[in-house]
C-alpha positions in Angstrom: -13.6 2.2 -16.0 -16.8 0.2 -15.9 -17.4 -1.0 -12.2 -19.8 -4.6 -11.7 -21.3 -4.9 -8.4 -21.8 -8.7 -7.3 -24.9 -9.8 -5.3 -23.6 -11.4 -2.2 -25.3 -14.6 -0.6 -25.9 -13.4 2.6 -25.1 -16.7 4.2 -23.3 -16.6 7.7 -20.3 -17.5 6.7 -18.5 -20.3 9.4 -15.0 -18.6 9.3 -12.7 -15.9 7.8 -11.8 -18.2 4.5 -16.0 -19.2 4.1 -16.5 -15.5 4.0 -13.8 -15.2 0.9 -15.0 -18.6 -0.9 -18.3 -17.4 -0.7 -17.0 -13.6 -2.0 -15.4 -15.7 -4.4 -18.7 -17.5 -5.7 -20.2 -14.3 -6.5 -17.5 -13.1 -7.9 -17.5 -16.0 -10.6 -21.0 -15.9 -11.5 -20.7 -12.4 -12.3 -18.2 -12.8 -14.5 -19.1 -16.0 -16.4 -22.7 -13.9 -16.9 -21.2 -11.0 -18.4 -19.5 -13.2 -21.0 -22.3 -15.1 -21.9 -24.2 -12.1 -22.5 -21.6 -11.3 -24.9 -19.3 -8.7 -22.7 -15.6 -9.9 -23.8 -12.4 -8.7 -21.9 -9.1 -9.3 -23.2 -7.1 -10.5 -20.0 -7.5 -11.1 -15.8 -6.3 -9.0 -13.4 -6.5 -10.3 -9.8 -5.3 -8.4 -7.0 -4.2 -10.7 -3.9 -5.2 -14.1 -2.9 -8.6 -13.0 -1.8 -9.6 -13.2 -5.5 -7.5 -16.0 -6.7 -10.6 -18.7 -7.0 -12.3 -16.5 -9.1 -9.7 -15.7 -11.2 -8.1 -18.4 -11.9 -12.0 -20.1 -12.6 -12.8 -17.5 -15.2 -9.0 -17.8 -16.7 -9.5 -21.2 -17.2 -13.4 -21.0 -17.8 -13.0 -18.8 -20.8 -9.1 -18.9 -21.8 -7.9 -15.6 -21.2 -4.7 -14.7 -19.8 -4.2 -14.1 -15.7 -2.1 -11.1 -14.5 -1.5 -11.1 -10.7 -0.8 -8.2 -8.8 0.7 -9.1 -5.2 1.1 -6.7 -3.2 2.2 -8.2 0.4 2.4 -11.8 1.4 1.3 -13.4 4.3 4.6 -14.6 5.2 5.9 -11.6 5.4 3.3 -9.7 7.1 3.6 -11.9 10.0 7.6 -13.0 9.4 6.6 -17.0 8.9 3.5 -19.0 8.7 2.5 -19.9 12.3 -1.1 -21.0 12.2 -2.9 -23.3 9.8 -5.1 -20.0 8.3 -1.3 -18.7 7.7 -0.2 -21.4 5.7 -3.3 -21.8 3.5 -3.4 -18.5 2.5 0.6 -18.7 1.8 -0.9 -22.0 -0.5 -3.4 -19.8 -2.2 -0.7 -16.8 -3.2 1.5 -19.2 -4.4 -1.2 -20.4 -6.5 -2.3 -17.2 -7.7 1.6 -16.7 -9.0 1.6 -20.2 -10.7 -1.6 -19.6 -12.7 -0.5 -15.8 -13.6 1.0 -15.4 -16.7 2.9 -12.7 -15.4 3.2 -11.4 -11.7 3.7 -7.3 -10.9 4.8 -6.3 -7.5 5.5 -2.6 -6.2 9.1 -2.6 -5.0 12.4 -4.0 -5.9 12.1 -5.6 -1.8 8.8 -7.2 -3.5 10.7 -8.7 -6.4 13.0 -10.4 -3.8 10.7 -11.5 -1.5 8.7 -13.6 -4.2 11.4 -15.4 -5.6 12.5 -16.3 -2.1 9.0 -17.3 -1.0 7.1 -18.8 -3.9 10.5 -19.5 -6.2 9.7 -17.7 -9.2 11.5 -17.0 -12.2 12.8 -13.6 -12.4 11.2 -13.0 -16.3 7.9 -13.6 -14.5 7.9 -11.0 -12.1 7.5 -7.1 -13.1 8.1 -4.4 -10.8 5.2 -1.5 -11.2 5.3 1.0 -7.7 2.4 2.3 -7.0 1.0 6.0 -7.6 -0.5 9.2 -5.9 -1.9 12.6 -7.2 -0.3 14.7 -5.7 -3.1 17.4 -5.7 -5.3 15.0 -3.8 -3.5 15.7 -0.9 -3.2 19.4 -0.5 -5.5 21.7 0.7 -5.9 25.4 -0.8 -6.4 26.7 2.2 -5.1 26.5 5.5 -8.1 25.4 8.1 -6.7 26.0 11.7 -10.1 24.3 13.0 -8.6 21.5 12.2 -5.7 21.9 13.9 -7.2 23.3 17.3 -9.5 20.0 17.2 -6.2 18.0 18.0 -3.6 19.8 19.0 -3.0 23.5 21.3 -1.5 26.1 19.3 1.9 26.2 20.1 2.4 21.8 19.8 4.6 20.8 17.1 2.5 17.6 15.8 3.8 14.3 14.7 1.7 12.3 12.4 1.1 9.1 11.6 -2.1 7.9 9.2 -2.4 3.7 8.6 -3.4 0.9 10.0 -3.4 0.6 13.7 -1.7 -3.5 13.3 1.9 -4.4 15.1 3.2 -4.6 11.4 3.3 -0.3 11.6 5.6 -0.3 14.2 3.3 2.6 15.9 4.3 1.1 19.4 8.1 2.3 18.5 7.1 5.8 18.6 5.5 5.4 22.0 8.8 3.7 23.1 10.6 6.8 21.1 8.0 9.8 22.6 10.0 10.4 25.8 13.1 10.9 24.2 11.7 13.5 22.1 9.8 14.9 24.3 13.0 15.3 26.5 14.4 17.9 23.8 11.0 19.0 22.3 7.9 18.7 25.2 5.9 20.6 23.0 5.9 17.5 20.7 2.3 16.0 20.5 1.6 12.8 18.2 -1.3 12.1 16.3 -1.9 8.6 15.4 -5.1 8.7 12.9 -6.4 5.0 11.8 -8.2 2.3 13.3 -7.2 -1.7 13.4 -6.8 -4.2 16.1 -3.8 -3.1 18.2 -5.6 0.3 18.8 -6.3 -0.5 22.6 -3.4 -1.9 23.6 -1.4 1.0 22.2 -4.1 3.1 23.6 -3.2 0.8 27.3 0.5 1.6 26.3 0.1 5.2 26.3 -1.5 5.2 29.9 0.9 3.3 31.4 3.8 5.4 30.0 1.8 8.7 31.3 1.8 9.8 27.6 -2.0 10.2 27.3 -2.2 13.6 26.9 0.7 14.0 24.5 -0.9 11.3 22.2 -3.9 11.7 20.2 -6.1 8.3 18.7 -8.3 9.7 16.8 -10.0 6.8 14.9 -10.8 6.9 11.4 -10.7 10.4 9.9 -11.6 11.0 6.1 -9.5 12.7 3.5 -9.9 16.2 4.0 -9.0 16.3 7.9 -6.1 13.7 7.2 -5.2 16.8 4.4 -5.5 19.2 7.0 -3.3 17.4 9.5 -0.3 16.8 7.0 -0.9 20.6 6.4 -0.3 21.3 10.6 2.4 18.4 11.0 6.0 18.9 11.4 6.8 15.6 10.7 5.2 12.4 9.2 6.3 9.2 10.6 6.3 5.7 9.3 8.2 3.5 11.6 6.9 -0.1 9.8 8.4 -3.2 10.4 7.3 -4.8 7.3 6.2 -2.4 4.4 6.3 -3.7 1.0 5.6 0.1 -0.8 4.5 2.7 1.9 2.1 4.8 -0.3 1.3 6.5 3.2 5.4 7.9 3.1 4.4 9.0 -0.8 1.4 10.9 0.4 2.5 12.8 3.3 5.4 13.6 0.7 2.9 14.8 -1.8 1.6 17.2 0.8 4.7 18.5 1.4 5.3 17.1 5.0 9.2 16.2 5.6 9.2 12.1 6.9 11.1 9.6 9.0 10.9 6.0 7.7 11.8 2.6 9.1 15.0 1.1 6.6 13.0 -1.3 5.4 10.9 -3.3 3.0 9.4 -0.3 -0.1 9.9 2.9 2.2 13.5 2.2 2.2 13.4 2.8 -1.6 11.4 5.6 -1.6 13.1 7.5 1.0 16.8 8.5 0.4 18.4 9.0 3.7 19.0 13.3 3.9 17.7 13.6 0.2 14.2 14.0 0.4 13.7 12.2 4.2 15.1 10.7 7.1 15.7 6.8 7.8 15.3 5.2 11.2 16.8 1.8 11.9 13.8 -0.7 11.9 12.6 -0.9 15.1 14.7 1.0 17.2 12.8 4.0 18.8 16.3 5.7 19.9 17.4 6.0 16.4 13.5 6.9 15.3 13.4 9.7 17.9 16.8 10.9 16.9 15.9 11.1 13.4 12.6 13.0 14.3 14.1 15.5 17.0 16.2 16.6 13.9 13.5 17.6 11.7 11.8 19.8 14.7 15.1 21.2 15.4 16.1 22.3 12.2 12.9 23.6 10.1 15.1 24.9 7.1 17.1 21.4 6.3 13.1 19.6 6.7 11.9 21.9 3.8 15.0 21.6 1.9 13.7 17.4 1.8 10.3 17.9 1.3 11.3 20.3 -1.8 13.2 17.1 -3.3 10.1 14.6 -1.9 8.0 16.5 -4.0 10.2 17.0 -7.3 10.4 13.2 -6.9 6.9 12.1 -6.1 5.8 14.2 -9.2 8.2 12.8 -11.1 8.5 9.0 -10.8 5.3 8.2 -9.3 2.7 10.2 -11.1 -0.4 7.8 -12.1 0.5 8.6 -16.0 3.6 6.8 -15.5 2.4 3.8 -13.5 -0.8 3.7 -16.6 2.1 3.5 -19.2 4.1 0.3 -17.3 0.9 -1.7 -16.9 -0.6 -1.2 -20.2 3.2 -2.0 -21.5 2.6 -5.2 -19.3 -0.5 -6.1 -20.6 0.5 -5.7 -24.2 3.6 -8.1 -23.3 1.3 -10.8 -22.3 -1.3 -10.4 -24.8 1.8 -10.3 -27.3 2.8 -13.8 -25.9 -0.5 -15.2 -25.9 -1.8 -14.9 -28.5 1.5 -17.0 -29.9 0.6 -19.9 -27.4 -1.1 -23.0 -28.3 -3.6 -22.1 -24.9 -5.4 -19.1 -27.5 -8.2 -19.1 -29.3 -7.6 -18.6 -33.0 -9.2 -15.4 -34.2 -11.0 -13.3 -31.2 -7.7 -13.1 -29.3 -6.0 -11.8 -32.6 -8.6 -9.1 -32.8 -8.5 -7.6 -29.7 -4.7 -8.0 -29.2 -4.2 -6.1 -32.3 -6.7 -3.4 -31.0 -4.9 -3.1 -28.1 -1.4 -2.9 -30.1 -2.4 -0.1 -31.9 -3.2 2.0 -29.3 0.6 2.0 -28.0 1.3 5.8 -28.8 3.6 6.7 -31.3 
């Protein structure tokens, strides 16, 4: 993978959307100079409406074909479009999916949710979960300085790793904590991320008298986020909108049993007493419920993280998610190069390139 770094204009931008239009800008030039130097790519793939300007510019600027990858929608992250900033950014996704030759999503609750939103057709829309390596998330060795950093000894930690924003549904397990800690006060909960509803859950734990059985501990980088999933008892993801949950796929690829909210991707990623636990979305009686009986019964919890992990290694190794895309980029290439929109000979060449190196 060859990375290009863009020069930004270091102009103040007036607003949120100035900032991406101007992110945008550099993004194009960049681009457009790399082809005129005689650098040639075969196909775009944008990520999100924060690129779509660019992309669609260069799609159009040099006629190559546009893959789209959405991977929430603002609509759903804040259920409707209440503000003006809302609804232009809901403009600009739907764009992005119009110009897109074909549109990949990570979960079947994806699929739905862009047909409903932005009406398209179902043959335009491929479904392509995301991955983890497993390996990244596991330590060797056990490191109980860690461990003594957030929690006593004989606490039986509950974990959550994301962004700190009311879509998480982190205030649920505040709302849940003194039901579990009726059955297990040893219970402490360790909420690792950082985003803008920090204080106010921060301001909830005060007033509930929870402070000292909740731990914020800000942003924490990979190896003490391993080393907490290696001390947890439980991993909890009580989201109120998730499209995937890659967080629920990690913690499962460091063998950590989970409670999920029913909804959105985690509910199709977690099978309900398979390989972890489902809570109804946003109900912290049934979320405490769920989580009591993973601390309460420590041989059914590994029995679901031995299945979470057979699964994760199975159906979401990076190989596999490598194979669908390229599949999905030969598919478009396949189809373009039939369309009136390609250029005659170039195309040809590199779709045939590409073509052949579909193993056998």
């Amino acid at each position: 993978v060859r990375v290009w770094r863009t020069r930004p204009y270091h102009l103040t931008p007036r607003d949120f959307i100035s900032g991406i239009l101007q992110m945008n800008l550099a993004m194009l030039e960049k681009a457009l100079s790399l082809f005129l130097q005689g650098y040639d790519y075969d196909l775009i793939h944008a990520h999100d409406w924060l690129v779509a300007y660019a992309a669609r510019a260069v799609k159009h600027a040099v006629k190559r074909p546009l893959v789209a990858t959405i991977h929430a929608t603002e609509y759903g992250r804040n259920r409707g479009l209440h503000t003006d900033e809302q609804r232009y950014i809901s403009d600009v996704e739907w764009w992005l999916t119009y110009e897109a030759w074909k549109v990949i999503c990570c979960s079947k609750y994806m699929f739905h949710e862009l047909k409903s939103i932005f009406q398209l057709p179902t043959d335009k829309i491929a479904v392509i979960p995301n991955g983890v390596e497993p390996e990244q998330f596991r330590l060797k060795k056990y490191d109980a300085r860690i461990r003594d950093r957030y929690a006593a000894p004989e606490d039986k930690i509950i974990f959550f790793v994301g962004r700190l924003v009311q879509e998480k549904g982190i205030h649920l397990l505040l709302e849940a904590a003194p039901q579990i800690l009726a059955v297990e006060p040893k219970a402490k909960f360790i909420i690792a991320g950082k985003g803008p509803a920090l204080e106010g859950l921060r301001q909830q734990a005060r007033t509930m008298g929870l402070e000292n059985r909740f731990y914020f501990t800000g942003y924490i980088d990979d190896y003490t986020r391993n080393a907490l999933y290696q001390a947890a008892a439980v991993a909890v993801f009580p989201s109120l909108y998730e499209p995937f949950g890659i967080v629920a796929l990690e913690a499962m690829a460091a063998n950590v049993p989970v409670v999920v909210s029913d909804t959105g991707g985690l509910a199709e990623i977690v099978a309900h007493g398979v390989n972890g636990l489902k809570c109804y979305p946003g109900n912290a009686a049934s979320l405490a419920e769920q989580i009591i009986k993973l601390l309460q019964d420590r041989v059914y919890a590994q029995q679901l993280v031995r299945r979470a992990r057979q699964m994760v290694e199975k159906e979401y190794a990076w190989q596999e998610i490598a194979r669908q895309t390229r599949n999905i980029y030969q598919e478009v290439l396949a189809e373009f190069t039939q369309s009136a929109w390609a250029p005659p000979m170039a195309v040809e060449t590199d779709v045939t390139k590409l073509l052949q190196a579909r193993p056998h």
